[in-house]
N, CA, C and O atoms as CSV, one atom per row, in Angstrom:
chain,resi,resn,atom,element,x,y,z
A,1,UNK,N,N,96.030,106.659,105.942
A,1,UNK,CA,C,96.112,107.371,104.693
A,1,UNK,C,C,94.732,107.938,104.396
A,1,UNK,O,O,93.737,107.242,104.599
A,2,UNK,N,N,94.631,109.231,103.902
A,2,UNK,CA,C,93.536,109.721,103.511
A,2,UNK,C,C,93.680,110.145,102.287
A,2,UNK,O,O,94.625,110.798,101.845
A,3,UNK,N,N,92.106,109.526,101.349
A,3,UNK,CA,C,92.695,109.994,100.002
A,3,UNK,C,C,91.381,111.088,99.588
A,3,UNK,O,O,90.247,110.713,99.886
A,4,UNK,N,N,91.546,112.352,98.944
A,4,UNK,CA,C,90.875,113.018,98.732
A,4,UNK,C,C,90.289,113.142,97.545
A,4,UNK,O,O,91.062,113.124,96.588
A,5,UNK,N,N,88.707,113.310,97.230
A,5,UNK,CA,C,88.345,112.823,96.176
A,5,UNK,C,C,88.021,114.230,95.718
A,5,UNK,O,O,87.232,114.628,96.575
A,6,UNK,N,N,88.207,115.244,94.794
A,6,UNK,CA,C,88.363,116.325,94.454
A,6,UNK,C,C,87.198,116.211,93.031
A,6,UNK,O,O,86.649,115.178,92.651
A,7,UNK,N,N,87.042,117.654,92.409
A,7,UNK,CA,C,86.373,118.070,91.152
A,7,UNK,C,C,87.172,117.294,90.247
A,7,UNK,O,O,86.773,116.269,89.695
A,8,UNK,N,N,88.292,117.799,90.108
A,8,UNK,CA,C,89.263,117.158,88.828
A,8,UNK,C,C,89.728,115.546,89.327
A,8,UNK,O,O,90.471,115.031,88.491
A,9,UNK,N,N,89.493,114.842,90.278
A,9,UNK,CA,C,90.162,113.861,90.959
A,9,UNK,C,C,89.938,112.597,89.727
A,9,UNK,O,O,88.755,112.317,89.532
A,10,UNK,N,N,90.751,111.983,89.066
A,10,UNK,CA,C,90.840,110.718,88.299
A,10,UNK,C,C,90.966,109.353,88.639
A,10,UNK,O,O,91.792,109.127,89.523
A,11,UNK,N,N,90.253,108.208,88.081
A,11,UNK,CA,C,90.596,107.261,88.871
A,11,UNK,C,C,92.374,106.489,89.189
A,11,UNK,O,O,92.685,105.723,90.101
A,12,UNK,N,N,93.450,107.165,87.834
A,12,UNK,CA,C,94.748,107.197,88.295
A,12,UNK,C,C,95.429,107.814,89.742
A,12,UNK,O,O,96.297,107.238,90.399
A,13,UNK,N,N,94.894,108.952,90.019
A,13,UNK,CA,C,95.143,109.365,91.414
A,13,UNK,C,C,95.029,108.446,92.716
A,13,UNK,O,O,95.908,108.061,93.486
A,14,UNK,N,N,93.243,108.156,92.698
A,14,UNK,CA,C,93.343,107.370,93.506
A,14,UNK,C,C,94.398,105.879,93.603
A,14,UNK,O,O,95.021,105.494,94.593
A,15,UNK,N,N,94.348,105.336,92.435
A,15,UNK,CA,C,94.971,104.211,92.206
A,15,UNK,C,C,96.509,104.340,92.816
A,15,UNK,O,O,97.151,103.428,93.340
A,16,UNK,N,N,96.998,105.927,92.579
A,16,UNK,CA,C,98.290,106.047,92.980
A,16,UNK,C,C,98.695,106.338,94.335
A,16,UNK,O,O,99.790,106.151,94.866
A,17,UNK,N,N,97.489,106.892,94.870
A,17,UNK,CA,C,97.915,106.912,96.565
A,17,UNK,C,C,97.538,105.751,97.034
A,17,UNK,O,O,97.731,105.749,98.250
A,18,UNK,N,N,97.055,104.672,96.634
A,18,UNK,CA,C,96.645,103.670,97.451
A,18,UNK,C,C,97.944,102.521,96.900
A,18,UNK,O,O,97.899,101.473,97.544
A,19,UNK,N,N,98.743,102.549,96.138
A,19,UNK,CA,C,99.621,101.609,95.552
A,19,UNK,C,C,100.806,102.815,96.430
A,19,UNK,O,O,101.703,102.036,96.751
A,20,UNK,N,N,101.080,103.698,96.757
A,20,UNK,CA,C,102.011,104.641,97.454
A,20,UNK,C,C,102.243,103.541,98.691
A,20,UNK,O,O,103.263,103.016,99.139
A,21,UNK,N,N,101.009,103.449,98.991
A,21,UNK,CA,C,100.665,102.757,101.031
A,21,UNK,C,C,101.035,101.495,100.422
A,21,UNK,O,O,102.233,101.238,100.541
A,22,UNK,N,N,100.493,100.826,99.939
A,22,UNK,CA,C,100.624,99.182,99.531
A,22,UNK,C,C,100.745,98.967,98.392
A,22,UNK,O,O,99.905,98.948,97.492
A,23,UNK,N,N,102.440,98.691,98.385
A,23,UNK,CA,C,102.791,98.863,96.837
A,23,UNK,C,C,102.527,97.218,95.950
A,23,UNK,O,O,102.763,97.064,94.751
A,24,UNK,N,N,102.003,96.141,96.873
A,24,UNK,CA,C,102.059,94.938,96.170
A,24,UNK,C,C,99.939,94.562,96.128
A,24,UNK,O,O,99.202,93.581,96.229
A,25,UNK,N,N,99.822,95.832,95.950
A,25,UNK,CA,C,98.006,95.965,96.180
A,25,UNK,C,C,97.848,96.523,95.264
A,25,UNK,O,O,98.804,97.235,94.955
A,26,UNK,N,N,96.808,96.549,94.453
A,26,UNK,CA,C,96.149,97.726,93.972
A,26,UNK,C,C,94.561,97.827,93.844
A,26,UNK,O,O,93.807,96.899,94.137
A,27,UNK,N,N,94.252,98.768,93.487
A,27,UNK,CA,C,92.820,98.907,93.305
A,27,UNK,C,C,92.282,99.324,92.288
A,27,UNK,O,O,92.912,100.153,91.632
A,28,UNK,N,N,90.700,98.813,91.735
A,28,UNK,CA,C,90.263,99.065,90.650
A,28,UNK,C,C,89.165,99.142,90.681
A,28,UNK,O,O,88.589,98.419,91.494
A,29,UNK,N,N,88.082,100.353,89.525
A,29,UNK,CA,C,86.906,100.543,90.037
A,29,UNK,C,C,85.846,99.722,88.831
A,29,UNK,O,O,86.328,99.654,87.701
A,30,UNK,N,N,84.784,99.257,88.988
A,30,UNK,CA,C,83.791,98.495,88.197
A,30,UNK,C,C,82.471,99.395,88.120
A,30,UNK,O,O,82.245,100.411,88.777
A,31,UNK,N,N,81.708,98.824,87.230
A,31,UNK,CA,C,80.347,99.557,86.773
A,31,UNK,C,C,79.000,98.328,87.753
A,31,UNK,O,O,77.783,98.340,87.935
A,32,UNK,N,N,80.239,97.368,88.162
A,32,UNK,CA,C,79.055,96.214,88.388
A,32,UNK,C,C,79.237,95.889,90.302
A,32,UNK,O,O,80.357,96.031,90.793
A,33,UNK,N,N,78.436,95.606,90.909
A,33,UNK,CA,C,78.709,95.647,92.675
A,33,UNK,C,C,79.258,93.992,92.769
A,33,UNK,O,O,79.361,93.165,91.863
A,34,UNK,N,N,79.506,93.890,93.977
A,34,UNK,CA,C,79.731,92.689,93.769
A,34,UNK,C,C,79.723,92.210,95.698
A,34,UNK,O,O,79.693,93.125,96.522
A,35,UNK,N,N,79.744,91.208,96.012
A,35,UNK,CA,C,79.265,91.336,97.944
A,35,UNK,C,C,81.265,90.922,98.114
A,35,UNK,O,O,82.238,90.864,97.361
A,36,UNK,N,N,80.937,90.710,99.718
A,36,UNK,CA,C,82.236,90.645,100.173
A,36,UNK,C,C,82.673,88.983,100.181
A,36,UNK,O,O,82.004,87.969,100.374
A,37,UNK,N,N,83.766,89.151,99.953
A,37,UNK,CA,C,84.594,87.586,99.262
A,37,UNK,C,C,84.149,86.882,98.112
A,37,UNK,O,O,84.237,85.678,97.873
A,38,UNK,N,N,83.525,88.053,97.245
A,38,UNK,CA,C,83.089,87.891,95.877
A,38,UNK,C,C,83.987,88.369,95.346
A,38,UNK,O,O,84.652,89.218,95.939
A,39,UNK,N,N,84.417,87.823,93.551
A,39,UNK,CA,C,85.038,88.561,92.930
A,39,UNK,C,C,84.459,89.244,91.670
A,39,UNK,O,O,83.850,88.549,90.856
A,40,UNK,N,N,84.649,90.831,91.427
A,40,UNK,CA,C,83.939,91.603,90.137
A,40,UNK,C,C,84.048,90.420,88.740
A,40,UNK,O,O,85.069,90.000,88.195
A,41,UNK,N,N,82.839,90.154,88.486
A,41,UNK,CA,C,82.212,89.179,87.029
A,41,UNK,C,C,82.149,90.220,86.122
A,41,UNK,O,O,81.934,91.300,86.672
A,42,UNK,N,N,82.273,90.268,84.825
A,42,UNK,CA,C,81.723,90.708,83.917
A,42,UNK,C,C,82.149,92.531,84.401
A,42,UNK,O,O,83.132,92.988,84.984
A,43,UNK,N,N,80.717,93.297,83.755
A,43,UNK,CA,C,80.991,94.471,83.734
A,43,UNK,C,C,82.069,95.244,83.310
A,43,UNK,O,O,82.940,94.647,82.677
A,44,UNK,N,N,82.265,96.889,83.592
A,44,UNK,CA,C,83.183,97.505,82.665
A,44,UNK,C,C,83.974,98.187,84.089
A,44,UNK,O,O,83.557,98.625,85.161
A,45,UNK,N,N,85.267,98.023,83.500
A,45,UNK,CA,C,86.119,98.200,84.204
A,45,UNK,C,C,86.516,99.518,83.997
A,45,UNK,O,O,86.761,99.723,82.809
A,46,UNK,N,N,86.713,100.769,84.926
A,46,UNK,CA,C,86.782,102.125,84.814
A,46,UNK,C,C,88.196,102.177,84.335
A,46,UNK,O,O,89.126,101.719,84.999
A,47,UNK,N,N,88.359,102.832,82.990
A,47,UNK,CA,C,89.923,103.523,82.757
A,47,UNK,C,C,90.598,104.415,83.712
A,47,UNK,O,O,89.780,104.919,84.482
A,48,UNK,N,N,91.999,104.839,83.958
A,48,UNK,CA,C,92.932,105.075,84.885
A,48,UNK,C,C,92.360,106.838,84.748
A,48,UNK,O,O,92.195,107.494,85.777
A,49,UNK,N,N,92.088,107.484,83.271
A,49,UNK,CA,C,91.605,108.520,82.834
A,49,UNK,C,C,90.517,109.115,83.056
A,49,UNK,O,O,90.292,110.284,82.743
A,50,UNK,N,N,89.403,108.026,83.866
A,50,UNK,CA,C,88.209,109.017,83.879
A,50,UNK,C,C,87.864,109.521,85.156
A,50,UNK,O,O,88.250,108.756,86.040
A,51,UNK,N,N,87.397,110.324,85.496
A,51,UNK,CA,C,87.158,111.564,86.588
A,51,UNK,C,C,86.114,110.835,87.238
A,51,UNK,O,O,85.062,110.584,86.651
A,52,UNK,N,N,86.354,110.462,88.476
A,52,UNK,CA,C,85.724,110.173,89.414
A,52,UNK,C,C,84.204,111.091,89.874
A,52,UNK,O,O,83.256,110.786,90.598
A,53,UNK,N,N,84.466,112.092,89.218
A,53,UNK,CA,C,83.015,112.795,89.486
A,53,UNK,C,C,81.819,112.490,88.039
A,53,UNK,O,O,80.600,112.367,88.162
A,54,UNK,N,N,82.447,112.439,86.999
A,54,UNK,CA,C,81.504,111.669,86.106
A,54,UNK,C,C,81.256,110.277,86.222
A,54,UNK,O,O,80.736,109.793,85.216
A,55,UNK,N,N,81.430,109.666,86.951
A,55,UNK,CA,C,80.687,108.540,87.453
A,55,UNK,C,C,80.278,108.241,88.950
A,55,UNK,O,O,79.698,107.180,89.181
A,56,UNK,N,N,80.508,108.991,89.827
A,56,UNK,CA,C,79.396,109.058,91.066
A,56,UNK,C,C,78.347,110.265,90.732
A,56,UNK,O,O,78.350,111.075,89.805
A,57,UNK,N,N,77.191,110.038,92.145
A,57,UNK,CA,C,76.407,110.784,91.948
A,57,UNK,C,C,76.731,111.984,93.836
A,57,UNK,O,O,75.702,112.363,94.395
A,58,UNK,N,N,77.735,112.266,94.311
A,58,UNK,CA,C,77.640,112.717,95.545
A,58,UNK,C,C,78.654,113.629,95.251
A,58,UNK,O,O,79.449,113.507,94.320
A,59,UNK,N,N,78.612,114.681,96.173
A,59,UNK,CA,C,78.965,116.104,95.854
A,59,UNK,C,C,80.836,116.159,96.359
A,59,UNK,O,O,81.307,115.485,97.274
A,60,UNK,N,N,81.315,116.751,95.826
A,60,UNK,CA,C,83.050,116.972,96.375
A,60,UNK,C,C,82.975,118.122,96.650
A,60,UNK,O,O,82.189,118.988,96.264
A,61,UNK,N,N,84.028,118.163,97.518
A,61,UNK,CA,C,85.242,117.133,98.013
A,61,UNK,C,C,84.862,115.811,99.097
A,61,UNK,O,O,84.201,116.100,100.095
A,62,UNK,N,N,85.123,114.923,98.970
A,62,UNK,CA,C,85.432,114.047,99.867
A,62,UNK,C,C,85.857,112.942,100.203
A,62,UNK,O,O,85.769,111.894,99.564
A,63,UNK,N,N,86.448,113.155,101.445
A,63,UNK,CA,C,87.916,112.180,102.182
A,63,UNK,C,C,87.214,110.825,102.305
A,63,UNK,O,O,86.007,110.631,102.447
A,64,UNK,N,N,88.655,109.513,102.183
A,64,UNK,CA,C,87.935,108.203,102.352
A,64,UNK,C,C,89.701,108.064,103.112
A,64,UNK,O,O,90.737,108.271,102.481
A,65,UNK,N,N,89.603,107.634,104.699
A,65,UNK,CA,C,90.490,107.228,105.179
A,65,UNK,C,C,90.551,105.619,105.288
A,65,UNK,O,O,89.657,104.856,105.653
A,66,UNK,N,N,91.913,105.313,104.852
A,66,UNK,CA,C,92.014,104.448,104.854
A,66,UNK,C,C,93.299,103.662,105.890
A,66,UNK,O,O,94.352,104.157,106.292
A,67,UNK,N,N,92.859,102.576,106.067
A,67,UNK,CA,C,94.068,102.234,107.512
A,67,UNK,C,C,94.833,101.051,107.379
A,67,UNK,O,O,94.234,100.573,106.416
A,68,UNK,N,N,95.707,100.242,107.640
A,68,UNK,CA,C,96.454,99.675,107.228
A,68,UNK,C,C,96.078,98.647,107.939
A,68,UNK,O,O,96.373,97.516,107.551
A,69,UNK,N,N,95.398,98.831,109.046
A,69,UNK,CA,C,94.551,97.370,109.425
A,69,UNK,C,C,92.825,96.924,109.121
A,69,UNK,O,O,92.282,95.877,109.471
A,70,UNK,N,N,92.291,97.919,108.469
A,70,UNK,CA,C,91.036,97.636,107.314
A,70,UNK,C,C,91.433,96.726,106.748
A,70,UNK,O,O,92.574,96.494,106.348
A,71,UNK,N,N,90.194,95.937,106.646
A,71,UNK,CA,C,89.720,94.344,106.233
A,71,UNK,C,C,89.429,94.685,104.825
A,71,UNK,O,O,88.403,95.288,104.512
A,72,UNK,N,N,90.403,94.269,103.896
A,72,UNK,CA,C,90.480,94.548,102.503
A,72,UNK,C,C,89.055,94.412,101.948
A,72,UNK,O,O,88.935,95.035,100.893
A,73,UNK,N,N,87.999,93.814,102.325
A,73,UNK,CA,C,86.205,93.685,102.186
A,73,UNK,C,C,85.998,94.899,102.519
A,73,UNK,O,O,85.968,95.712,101.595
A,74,UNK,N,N,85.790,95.408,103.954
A,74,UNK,CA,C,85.508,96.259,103.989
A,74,UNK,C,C,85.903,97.978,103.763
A,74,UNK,O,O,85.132,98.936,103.832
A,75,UNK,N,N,87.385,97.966,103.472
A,75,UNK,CA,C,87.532,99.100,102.248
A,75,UNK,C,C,86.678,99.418,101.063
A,75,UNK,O,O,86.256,100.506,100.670
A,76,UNK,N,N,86.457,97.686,100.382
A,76,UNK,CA,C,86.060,98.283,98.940
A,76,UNK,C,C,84.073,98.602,99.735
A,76,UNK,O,O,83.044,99.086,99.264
A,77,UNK,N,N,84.261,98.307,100.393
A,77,UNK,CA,C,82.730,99.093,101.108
A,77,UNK,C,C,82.479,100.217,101.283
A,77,UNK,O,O,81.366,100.739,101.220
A,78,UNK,N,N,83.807,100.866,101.596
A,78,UNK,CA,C,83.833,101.987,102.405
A,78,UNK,C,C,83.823,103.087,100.816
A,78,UNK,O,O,83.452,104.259,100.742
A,79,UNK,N,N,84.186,102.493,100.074
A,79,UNK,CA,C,84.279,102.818,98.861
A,79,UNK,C,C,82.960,102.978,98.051
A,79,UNK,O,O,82.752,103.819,97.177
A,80,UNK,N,N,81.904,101.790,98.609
A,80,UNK,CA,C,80.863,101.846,98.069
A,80,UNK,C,C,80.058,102.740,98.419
A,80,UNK,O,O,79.029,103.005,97.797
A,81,UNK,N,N,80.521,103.431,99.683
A,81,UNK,CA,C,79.521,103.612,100.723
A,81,UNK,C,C,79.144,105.031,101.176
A,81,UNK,O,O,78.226,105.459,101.877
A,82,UNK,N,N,80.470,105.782,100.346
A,82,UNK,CA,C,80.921,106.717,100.627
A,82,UNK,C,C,80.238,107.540,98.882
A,82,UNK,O,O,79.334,108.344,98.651
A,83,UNK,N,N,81.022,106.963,98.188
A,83,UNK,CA,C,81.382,107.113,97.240
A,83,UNK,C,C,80.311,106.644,95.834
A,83,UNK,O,O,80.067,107.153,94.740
A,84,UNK,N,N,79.932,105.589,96.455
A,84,UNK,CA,C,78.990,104.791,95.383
A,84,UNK,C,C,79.782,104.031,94.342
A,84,UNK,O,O,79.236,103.462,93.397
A,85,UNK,N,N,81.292,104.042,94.579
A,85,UNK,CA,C,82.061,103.519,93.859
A,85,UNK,C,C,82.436,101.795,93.756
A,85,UNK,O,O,83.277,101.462,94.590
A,86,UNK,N,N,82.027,100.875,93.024
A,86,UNK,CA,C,82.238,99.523,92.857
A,86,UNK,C,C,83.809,99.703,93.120
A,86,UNK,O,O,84.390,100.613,92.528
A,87,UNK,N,N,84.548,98.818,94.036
A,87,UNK,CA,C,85.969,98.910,94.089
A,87,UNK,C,C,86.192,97.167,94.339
A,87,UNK,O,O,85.503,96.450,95.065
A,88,UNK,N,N,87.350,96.771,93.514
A,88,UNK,CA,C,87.774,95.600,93.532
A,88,UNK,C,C,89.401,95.956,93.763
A,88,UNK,O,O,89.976,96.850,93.143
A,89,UNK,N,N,90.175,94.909,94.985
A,89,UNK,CA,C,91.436,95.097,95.264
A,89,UNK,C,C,92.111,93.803,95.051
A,89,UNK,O,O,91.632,92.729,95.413
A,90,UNK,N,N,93.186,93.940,94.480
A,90,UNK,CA,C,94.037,93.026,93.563
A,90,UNK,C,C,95.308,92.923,94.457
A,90,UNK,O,O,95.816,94.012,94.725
A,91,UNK,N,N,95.861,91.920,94.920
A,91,UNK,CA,C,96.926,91.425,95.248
A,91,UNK,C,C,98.177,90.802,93.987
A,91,UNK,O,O,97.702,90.459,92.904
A,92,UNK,N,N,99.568,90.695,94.163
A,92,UNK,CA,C,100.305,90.875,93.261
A,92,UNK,C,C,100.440,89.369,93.849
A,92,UNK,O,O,100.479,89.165,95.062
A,93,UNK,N,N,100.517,88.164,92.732
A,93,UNK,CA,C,100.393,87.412,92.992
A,93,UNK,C,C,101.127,86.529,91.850
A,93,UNK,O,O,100.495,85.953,90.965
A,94,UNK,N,N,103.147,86.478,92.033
A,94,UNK,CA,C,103.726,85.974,91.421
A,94,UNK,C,C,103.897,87.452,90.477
A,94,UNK,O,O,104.295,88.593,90.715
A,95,UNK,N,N,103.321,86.675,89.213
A,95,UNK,CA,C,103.756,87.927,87.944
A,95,UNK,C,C,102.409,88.151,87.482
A,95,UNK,O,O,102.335,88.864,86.481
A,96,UNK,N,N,101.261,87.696,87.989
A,96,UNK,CA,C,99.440,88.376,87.942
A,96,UNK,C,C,99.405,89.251,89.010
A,96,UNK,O,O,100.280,89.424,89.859
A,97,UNK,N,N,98.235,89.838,88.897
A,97,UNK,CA,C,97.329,90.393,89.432
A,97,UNK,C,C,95.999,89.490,90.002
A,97,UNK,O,O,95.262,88.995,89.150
A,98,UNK,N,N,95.698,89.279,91.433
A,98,UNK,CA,C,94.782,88.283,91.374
A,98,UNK,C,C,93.742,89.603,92.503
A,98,UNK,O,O,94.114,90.473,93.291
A,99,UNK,N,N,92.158,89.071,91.967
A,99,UNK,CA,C,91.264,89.672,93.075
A,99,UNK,C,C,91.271,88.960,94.267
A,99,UNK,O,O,91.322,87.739,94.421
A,100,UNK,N,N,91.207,89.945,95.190
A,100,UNK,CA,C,91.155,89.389,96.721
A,100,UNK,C,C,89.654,88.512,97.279
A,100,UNK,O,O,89.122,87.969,98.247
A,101,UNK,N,N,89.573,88.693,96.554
A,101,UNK,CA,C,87.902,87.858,96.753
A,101,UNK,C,C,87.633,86.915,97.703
A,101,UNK,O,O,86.772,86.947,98.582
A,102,UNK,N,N,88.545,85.960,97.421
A,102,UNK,CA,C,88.318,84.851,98.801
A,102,UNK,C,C,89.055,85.434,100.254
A,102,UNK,O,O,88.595,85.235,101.379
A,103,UNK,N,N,89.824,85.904,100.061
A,103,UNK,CA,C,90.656,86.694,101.231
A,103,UNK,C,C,90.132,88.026,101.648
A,103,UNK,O,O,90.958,88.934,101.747
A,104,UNK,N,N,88.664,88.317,101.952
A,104,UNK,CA,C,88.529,89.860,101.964
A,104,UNK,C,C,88.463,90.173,103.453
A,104,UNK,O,O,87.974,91.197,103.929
A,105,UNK,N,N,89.101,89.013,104.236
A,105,UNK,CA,C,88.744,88.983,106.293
A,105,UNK,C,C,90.221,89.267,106.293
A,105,UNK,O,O,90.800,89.084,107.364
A,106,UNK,N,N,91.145,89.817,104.936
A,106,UNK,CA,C,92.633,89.816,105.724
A,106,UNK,C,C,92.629,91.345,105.534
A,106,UNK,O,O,92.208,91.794,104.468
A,107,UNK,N,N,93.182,92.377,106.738
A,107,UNK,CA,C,93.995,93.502,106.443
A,107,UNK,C,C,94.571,93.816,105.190
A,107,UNK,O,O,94.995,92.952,104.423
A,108,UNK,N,N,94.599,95.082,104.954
A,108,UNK,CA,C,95.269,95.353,103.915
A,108,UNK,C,C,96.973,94.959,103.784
A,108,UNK,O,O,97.685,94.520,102.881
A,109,UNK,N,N,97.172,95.355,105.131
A,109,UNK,CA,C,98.913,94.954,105.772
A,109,UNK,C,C,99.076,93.555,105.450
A,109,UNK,O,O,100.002,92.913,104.955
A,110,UNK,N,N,97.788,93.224,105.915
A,110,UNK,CA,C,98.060,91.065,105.605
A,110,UNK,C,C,98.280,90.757,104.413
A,110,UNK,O,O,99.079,89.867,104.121
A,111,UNK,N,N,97.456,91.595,103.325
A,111,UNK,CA,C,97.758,90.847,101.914
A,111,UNK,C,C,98.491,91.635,101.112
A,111,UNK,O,O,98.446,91.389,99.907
A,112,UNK,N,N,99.296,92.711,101.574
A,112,UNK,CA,C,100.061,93.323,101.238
A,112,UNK,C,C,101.671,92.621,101.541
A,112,UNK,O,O,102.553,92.929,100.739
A,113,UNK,N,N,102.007,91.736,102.637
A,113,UNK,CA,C,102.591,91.163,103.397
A,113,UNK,C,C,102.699,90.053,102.285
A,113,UNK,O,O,103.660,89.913,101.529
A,114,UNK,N,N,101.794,89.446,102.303
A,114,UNK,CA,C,101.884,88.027,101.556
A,114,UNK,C,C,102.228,88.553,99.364
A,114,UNK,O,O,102.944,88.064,98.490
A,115,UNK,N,N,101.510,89.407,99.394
A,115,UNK,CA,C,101.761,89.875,97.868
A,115,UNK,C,C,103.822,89.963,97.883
A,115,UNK,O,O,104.608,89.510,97.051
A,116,UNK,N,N,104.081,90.690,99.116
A,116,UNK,CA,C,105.740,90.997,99.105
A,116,UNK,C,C,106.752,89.807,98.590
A,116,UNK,O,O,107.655,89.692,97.762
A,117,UNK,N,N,105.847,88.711,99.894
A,117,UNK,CA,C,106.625,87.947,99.853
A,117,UNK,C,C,106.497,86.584,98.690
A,117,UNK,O,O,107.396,85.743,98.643
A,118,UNK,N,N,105.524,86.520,97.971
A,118,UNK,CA,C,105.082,85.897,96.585
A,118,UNK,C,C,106.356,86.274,95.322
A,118,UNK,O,O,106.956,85.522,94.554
A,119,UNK,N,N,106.437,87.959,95.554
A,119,UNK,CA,C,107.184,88.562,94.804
A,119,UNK,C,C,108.520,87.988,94.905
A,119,UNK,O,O,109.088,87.328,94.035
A,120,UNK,N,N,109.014,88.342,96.190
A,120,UNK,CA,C,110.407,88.363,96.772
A,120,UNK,C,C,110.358,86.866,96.292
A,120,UNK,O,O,111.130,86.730,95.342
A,121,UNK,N,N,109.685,85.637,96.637
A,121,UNK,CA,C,109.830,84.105,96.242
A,121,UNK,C,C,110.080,84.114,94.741
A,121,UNK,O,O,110.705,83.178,94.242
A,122,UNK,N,N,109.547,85.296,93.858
A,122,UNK,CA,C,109.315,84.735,92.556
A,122,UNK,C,C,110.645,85.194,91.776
A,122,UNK,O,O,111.237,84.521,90.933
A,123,UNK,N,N,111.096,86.861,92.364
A,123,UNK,CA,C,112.363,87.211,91.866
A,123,UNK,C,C,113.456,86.621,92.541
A,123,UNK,O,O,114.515,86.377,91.963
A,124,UNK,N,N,113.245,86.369,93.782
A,124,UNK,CA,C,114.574,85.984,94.617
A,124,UNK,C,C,115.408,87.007,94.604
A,124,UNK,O,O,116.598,86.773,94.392
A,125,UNK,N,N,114.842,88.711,94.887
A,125,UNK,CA,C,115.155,89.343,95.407
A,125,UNK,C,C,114.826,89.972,96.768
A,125,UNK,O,O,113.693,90.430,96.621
A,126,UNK,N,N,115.223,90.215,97.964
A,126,UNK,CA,C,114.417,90.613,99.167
A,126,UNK,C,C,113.813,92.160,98.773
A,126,UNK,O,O,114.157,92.815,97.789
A,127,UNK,N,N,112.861,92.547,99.762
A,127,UNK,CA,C,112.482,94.341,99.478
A,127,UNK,C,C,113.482,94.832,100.024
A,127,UNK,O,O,113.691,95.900,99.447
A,128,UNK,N,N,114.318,94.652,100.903
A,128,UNK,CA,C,115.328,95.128,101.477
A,128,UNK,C,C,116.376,95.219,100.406
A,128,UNK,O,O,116.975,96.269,100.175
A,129,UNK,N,N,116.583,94.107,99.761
A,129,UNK,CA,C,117.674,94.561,98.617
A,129,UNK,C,C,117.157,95.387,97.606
A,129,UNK,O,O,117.819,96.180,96.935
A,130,UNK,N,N,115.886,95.164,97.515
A,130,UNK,CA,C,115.602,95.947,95.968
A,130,UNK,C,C,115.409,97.718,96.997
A,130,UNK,O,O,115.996,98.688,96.518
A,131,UNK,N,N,114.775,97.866,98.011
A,131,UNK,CA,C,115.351,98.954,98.514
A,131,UNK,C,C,116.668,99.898,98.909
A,131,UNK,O,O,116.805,101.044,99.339
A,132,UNK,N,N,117.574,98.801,98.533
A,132,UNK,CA,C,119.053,99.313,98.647
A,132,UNK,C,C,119.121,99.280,100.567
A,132,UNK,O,O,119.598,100.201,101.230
A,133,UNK,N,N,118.787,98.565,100.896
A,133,UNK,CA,C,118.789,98.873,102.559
A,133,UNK,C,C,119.778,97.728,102.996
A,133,UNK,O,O,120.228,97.887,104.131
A,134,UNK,N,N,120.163,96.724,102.395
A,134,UNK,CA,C,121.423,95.977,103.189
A,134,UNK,C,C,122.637,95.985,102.444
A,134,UNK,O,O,123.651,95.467,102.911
C-alpha cells in the first residue's frame, strides 16, 4: 500500500487508507517521539482534521509505502523518518484500542491477525460471517 501525502492531505486520510489495509489496526499521530516498543506518554494527540502539512516541516508530495509484512516499530519509523511524523499504532483489542508498544517485532499482518481474532472471540462472530462469505 502506498499512501500519498499531498498539500491538502489530513491526518483522517491517512488514518483511512491505513485502516482500508488493516481494518483491526489503526494509526495515530503525536506531538511527542517515543523509541520502539515504547508506548506515546503524555503529549498532544493530532485531530483526524488537521493537515498534515501544518505540522511537518518537508516539502509535498510524498509517498510512504507500506507492506503488510513491516514490523509495526518500524512503520511508525518510517513515519518518523520520512515525514517527521510521531506515529503510534493501535491494535483492536476486545472493545479498546490498545498501543502496540510491547509488540512492535510483530508485522502489521501479525497484529492485525490477532486484533481479528480478539474481535471474532469477543463478538462470536467469524470475519467470514460478518463478511457475508459463508
Amino acid at each position: 500500500m502506498t499512501i500519498k501525502i499531498k498539500k491538502g492531505t489530513v491526518i483522517a486520510d491517512v488514518q483511512c487508507r491505513f485502516r482500508s489495509a488493516f481494518p483491526f489496526l489503526k494509526i495515530e499521530f503525536s506531538d511527542k517521539a517515543h523509541q520502539t516498543g515504547e508506548a506515546t506518554v503524555g503529549g498532544h494527540w493530532y485531530r483526524s482534521e488537521t493537515k498534515v502539512r501544518s505540522i511537518i516541516k518537508k516539502l509535498l508530495p510524498i509517498e510512504i509505502v507500506i507492506r503488510p509484512w513491516d514490523k509495526t516499530g518500524d512503520v511508525e519509523r518510517k513515519f518518523e523518518q520520512t515525514l517527521g511524523l510521531h506515529a503510534q499504532i493501535f491494535r483492536k483489542d476486545e472493545q479498546r484500542w490498545i498501543q502496540t508498544a510491547g509488540t512492535d517485532i510483530f508485522t502489521l499482518d501479525e497484529q492485525n491477525e490477532i486484533g481479528r481474532r480478539l474481535e471474532e472471540k469477543t463478538s462470536g462472530i467469524s470475519h467470514l460471517e460478518r463478511e457475508n462469505l459463508l
